[in-house]
C-alpha positions as CSV (number, residue, x, y, z in Angstrom):
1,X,91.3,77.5,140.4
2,X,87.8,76.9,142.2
3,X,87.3,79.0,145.1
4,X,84.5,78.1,148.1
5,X,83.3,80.7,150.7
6,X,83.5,80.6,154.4
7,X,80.5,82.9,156.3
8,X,80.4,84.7,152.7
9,X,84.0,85.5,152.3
10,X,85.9,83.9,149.8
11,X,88.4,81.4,150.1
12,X,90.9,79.9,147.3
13,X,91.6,76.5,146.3
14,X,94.9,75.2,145.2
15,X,96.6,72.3,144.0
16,X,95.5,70.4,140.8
17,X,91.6,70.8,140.0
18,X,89.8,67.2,139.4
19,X,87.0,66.8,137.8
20,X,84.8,64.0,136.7
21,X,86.4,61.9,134.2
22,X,89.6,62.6,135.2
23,X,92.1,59.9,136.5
24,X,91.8,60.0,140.4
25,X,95.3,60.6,141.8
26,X,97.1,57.8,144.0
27,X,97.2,59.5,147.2
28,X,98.8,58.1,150.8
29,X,97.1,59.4,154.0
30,X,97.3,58.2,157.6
31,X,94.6,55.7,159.1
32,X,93.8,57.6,162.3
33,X,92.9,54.1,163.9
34,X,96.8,52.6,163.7
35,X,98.9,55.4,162.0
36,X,99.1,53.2,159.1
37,X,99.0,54.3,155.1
38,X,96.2,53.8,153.3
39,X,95.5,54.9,149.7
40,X,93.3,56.6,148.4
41,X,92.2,57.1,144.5
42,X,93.5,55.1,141.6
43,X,92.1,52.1,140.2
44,X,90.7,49.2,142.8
45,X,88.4,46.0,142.9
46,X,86.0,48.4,144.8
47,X,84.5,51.6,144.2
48,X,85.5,54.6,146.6
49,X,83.7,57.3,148.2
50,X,86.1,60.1,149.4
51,X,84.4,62.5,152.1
52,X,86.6,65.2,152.6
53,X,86.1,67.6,155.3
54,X,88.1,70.4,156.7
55,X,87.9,69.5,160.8
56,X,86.6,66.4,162.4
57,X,86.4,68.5,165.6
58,X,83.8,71.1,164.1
59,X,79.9,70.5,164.4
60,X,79.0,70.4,160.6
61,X,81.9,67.8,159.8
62,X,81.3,65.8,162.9
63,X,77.5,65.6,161.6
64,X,78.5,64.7,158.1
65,X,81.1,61.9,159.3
66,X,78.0,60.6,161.2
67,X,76.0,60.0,158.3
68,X,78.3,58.9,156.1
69,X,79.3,56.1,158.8
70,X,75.4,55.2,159.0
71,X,74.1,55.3,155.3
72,X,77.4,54.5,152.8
73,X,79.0,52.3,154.9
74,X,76.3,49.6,153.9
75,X,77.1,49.9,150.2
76,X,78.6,46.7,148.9
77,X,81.5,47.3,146.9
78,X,82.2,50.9,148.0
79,X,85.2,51.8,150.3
80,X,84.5,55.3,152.4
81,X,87.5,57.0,153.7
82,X,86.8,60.6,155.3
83,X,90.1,62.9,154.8
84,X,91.0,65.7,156.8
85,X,93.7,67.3,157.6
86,X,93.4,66.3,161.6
87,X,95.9,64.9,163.9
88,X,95.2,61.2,163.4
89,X,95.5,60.9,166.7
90,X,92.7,63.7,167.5
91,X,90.5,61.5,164.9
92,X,90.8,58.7,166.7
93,X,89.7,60.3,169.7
94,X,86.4,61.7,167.4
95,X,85.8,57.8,166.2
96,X,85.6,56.6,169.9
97,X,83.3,58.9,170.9
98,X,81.1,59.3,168.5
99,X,80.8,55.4,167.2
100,X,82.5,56.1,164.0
101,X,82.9,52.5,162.8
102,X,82.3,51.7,159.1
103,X,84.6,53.5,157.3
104,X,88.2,54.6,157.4
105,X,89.0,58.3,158.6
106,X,92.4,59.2,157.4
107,X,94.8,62.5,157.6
108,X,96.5,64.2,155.2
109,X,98.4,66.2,157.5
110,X,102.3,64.5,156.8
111,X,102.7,66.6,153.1
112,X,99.2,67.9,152.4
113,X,99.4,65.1,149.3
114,X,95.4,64.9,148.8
115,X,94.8,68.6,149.1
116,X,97.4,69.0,146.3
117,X,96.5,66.3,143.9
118,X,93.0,66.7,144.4
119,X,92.9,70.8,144.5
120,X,90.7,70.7,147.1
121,X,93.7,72.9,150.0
122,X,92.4,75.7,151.1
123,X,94.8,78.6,150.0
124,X,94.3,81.8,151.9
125,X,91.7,82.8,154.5
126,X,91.6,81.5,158.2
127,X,91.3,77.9,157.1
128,X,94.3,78.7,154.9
129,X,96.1,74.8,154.8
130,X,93.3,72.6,155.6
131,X,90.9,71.0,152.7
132,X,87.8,72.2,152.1
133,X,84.0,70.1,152.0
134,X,83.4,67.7,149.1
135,X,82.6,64.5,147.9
136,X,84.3,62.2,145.7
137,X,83.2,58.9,143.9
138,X,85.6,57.0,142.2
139,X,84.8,53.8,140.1
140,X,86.8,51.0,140.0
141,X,88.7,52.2,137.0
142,X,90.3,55.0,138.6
143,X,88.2,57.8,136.9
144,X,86.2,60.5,139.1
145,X,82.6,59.3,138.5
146,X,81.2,62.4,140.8
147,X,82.7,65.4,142.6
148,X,80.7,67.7,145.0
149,X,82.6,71.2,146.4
150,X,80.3,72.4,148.5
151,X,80.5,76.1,147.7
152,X,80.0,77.2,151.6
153,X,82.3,75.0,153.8
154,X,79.8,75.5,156.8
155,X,77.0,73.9,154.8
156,X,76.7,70.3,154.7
157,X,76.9,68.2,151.2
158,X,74.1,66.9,149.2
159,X,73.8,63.2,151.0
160,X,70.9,61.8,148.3
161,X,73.5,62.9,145.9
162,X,76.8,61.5,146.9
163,X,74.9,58.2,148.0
164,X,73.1,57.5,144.7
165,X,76.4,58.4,142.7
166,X,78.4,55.9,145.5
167,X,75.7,53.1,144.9
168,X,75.9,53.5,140.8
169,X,79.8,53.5,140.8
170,X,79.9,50.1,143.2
171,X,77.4,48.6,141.2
């Protein structure tokens, strides 16, 4: 299973590891705008770009929802849902305030579903059951077309990357 490192120390994954290629799991998570379902993964008419971060209410993950909302939000045919595992109602709060707008923020805090299917739950350490920072791009066949696990989950992601590999996928 991959692991990542918080401040140095490492941290395990678990759940099922998925990789490019691979079918993208069907996922349900919460809209934090309504407390409806939303779904994440499978097959669609639009490409997706899935941002998941551990906490909406921590500096490096508020920055990263930020850009996100600014730069891949403008990609036609790409739908951008953020996943954590906050309170929805907690993200909401973080949307308001921060102008978070042009794409969905979602929770997987109900069953911990994404984390599973996705492998990306942090297993032990003091973020032990919430996900860890990465990046996926799913085309509209269902199949991972990128993944980025960013190795230290205080660093931010590679934007250029996850942007170019969102804009290729919608295309």
């Amino acid at each position: 299973m991959a692991t990542v490192t918080l401040k140095g120390n490492e941290c395990n994954l678990t759940g099922n590891e998925i990789n490019v290629g691979d079918n993208a799991p069907e996922v349900t998570v919460v809209k934090s705008d309504d407390l409806s379902e939303v779904t994440v993964g499978g097959a669609k008419e639009k490409a997706q770009l899935v941002i998941v971060v551990p906490s909406l209410d921590t500096p490096v993950c508020a920055m990263e929802t930020t850009k996100f909302n600014n730069q891949a939000a403008g990609i036609d045919g790409l739908e951008v849902t953020v996943v954590s595992m906050d309170l929805p109602f907690a993200a909401k709060r973080f949307c308001s305030t921060e102008g978070i707008e042009n794409l969905t923020v979602a929770s997987d805090f109900r069953n911990k579903d994404f984390g599973k299917a996705y492998g990306m739950l942090i297993a032990d350490g003091p973020l032990a059951g919430v996900l860890a920072r990465g990046i996926f791009v799913i085309g509209k066949d269902g199949k991972v077309a990128y993944k980025q696990l960013v190795p230290e989950i205080t660093e931010e992601p590679n934007y250029d990357e996850a942007l170019e590999a969102a804009k290729a996928a919608a295309a």
